[in-house]
Each structure stands twice: as C-alpha cells, then as structure tokens.
C-alpha positions, 0 to 999 in steps of 0.5 A: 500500500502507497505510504500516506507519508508521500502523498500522491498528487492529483492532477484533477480536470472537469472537476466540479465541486470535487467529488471525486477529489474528496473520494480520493483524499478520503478523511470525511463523514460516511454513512455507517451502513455505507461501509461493509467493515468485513470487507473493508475493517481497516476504512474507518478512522472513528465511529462518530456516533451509531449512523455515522463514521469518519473515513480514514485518509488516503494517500492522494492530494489533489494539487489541480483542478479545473472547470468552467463553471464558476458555482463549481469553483466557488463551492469546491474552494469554500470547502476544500479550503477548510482541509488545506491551502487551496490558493492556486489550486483551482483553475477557471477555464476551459481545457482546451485553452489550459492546453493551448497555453501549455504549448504556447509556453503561457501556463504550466501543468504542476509537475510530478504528477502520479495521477490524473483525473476527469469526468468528462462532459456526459451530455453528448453521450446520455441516454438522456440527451440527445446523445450527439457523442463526440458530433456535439453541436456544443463548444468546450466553452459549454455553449452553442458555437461555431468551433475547430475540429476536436473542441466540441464538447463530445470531443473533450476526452482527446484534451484530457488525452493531451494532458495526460501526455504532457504530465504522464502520470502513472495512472489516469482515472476517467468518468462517464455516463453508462450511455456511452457504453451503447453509443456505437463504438464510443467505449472502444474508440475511447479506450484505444484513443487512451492506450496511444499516449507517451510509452503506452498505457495498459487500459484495463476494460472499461467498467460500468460502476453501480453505485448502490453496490458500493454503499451509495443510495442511489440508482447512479451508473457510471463507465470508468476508463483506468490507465496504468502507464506503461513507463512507470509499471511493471511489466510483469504485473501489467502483463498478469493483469492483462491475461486475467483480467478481473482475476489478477490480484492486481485488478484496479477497479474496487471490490463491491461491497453491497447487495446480493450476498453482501451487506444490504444496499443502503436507502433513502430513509437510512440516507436522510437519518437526523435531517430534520425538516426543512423549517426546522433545520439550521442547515442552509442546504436542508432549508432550501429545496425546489418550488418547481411545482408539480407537473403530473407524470413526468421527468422529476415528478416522481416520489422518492422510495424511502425503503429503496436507493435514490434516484439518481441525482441530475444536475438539471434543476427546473421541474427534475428535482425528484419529490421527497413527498408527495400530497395524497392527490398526487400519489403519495405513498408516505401514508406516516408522514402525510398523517403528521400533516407534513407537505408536499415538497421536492428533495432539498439541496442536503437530502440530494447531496445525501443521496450523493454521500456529501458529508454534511459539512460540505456548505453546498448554500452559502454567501460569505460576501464576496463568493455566493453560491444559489440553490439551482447551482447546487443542486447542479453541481451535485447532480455533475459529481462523482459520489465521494463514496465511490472515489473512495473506493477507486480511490482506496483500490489503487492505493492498496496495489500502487507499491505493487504496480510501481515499487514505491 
C-alpha cells in the first residue's frame, strides 16, 4: 500500500465541486451502513456516533483542478479550503485553452504528477440527451458555437488525452455516463484513443460502476476508463493483469461491497437519518429545496422510495428535482408522514447531496460576501459529481496495489 507519508498528487480536470477529489483524499463523514467493515475493517478512522463514521485518509492530494463553471469553483474552494491551502489550486477555464497555453509556453501543468483525473462532459453521450457523442453541436466553452475540429464538447476526452501526455502520470482515472457504453463504438474508440499516449498505457476494460453496490443510495451508473502507464509499471504485473483480467490480484477497479450476498444496499430513509425538516433545520442546504411545482407524470415528478436507493441525482434543476413527498392527490405513498400533516415538497439541496454521500459539512448554500453560491447551482453541481463514496473506493483500490504496480 502507497505510504500516506508521500502523498500522491492529483492532477484533477472537469472537476466540479470535487467529488471525486474528496473520494480520493478520503478523511470525511460516511454513512455507517455505507461501509461493509468485513470487507473493508481497516476504512474507518472513528465511529462518530451509531449512523455515522469518519473515513480514514488516503494517500492522494489533489494539487489541480479545473472547470468552467464558476458555482463549481466557488463551492469546491469554500470547502476544500477548510482541509488545506487551496490558493492556486483551482483553475477557471476551459481545457482546451489550459492546453493551448501549455504549448504556447503561457501556463504550466504542476509537475510530478502520479495521477490524473476527469469526468468528462456526459451530455453528448446520455441516454438522456440527445446523445450527439463526440458530433456535439456544443463548444468546450459549454455553449452553442461555431468551433475547430476536436473542441466540441463530445470531443473533450482527446484534451484530457493531451494532458495526460504532457504530465504522464502513472495512472489516469476517467468518468462517464453508462450511455456511452451503447453509443456505437464510443467505449472502444475511447479506450484505444487512451492506450496511444507517451510509452503506452495498459487500459484495463472499461467498467460500468453501480453505485448502490458500493454503499451509495442511489440508482447512479457510471463507465470508468483506468490507465496504468506503461513507463512507470511493471511489466510483469501489467502483463498478469492483462491475461486475467478481473482475476489478477492486481485488478484496479474496487471490490463491491453491497447487495446480493453482501451487506444490504443502503436507502433513502437510512440516507436522510437526523435531517430534520426543512423549517426546522439550521442547515442552509436542508432549508432550501425546489418550488418547481408539480407537473403530473413526468421527468422529476416522481416520489422518492424511502425503503429503496435514490434516484439518481441530475444536475438539471427546473421541474427534475425528484419529490421527497408527495400530497395524497398526487400519489403519495408516505401514508406516516402525510398523517403528521407534513407537505408536499421536492428533495432539498442536503437530502440530494445525501443521496450523493456529501458529508454534511460540505456548505453546498452559502454567501460569505464576496463568493455566493444559489440553490439551482447546487443542486447542479451535485447532480455533475462523482459520489465521494465511490472515489473512495477507486480511490482506496489503487492505493492498496500502487507499491505493487510501481515499487514505491
């Protein structure tokens, strides 16, 4: 296992509120029934109470990162900036001009990087969208514009592949919605793209990640590419790995923890324990919740499952934040909670980033004078995240082979 007392650096990109960053560097707040301790006895620092337990750190510090959304920025500064010295760490602006300026001499990635991190744009490649892929009629910028070849948003792995080729990390880690996996040959194109870079990378078969199977509340699926680089790993082992595939012992992608012959998925109402109703709590993101009102059967006007995993949480916000109850005349089955006469609302902001498995003291609602960040922008920048669950357990996985793999 990597020593934690030489952190590994993280070169972070499409970073949003840093969900994956915080999964990563670990030491948060879980759920106590996120955590499968006979598989994993060794995650937990300290048990804070009977719901709830801190995580232990990880190896990983994330030294860059980047977005074009200036919600995200403000968010992931606000909180990471009560963990460590963020100054310098977070860069607004596109990909694809961040590599421009790299090449021109203008800006310089940070150097010694171990590993490089990105969900790239999912829009063009979800079952929800309009799923253009890499034919997007979008900019990298974001918005509906003429552009070159390549910087469309479809197109912004192939930035992320120029990063990894300037930095030449030893292993990279990309996100995407499971969408891509039945979009032509998206998946195969991507991995090969991935595999052409520096000395080579082993890119082990791209995998589809249920989140409720790793103590995640909610329905998510995401496809992630892992690349071990070829210059830095030993060849022997990258040679075990690529014959046996999930069966060597130095596979990179984390063990499930949860549901058929596991430990039980965990649900919304074991998700939203100790949340007090929105006019009752002192926390700004559990007081603020969606008025969009309710428009029969559509998109967002379903009623969460309080004995079953979330939704999965969108980063849209008119009329698709799911109800966390419904009125009798719409349908609502929270028969408990209807009787105490508590109204028809949708989720609120805390609620969602528990579904995600956000710690509470991640400040998703707050204005301290000179940074603001709304509701709808929260909810959108928790929608874009990676559950810091799951990156824990990515992130948990490749710390625990990394002195195998790269004999540190």
């Amino acid at each position: 296992m990597a020593s934690k007392k030489n952190a590994l650096r993280v070169l972070s990109l499409f970073s949003g509120c840093g969900g994956l960053d915080l999964g990563l560097e670990g030491g948060f707040v879980a759920l106590k029934k996120s955590v499968n301790e006979e598989i994993h006895p060794d995650w937990v620092e300290e048990s804070l109470n009977t719901s709830f337990v801190r995580l232990k750190k990880n190896c990983f510090q994330t030294v860059f990162a980047n977005d074009i959304l200036p919600c995200a920025e403000k968010a992931w500064n606000h909180f990471f900036g009560t963990r460590k010295n963020t100054e310098g760490i977070y860069h607004l602006e596109s990909i694809v001009n961040l590599v421009k300026k790299s090449k021109n001499g203008e800006f310089a990635f940070p150097e010694k990087i171990d590993v490089v991190t990105g969900g790239f744009p999912c829009q063009d490649f979800s079952v929800a969208g309009k799923r253009l892929g890499f034919d997007s009629a979008k900019s990298h910028n974001g918005v509906n514009e003429e552009h070159a070849e390549n910087e469309s948003r479809g197109t912004l792995y192939l930035w992320m592949k120029q990063v990894i080729e300037i930095v030449k990390p030893k292993i990279f880690i990309a996100e995407n919605v499971k969408g891509l996996v039945s979009l032509g040959d998206a998946k195969k194109i991507i991995e090969n793209d991935f595999r052409n870079i520096d000395e080579g990378y082993c890119v082990v078969d791209a995998q589809v990640l249920k989140a409720w199977e790793y103590g995640v509340p909610q329905s998510r699926e995401r496809i992630v590419f892992i690349g071990l680089s070829r210059k830095y790993a030993n060849p022997r082992l990258l040679k075990d790995l690529e014959e046996k595939g999930e069966k060597s012992p130095f596979y990179p992608y984390p063990q499930k923890t949860h549901g058929e012959g596991l430990q039980k998925i965990v649900t919304c109402k074991q998700a939203f324990v100790h949340l007090k109703e929105p006019e009752e709590s002192y926390d700004k993101s559990q007081q603020i919740f969606s008025k969009a009102k309710y428009y029969g059967k559509m998109q967002g006007s379903s009623e969460v499952d309080l004995d079953g995993i979330g939704p999965t949480i969108r980063s849209e916000h008119h009329g698709n934040i799911e109800y966390r109850r419904l009125s009798v005349e719409h349908g609502g089955k929270h028969d408990e909670e209807l009787k105490k006469g508590l109204p028809e609302r949708r989720l609120s902001v805390r609620e969602c980033a528990r579904i995600q498995t956000f710690p509470d003291d991640y400040e998703f609602i707050f204005n301290d004078g000179t940074n603001k960040v709304s509701s709808s922008e929260a909810y959108k920048i928790i929608g874009n995240a990676v559950p810091p669950l799951l990156g824990y357990a990515i992130g948990y996985r490749l710390q625990s082979i990394w002195n195998d793999l790269f004999g540190e």
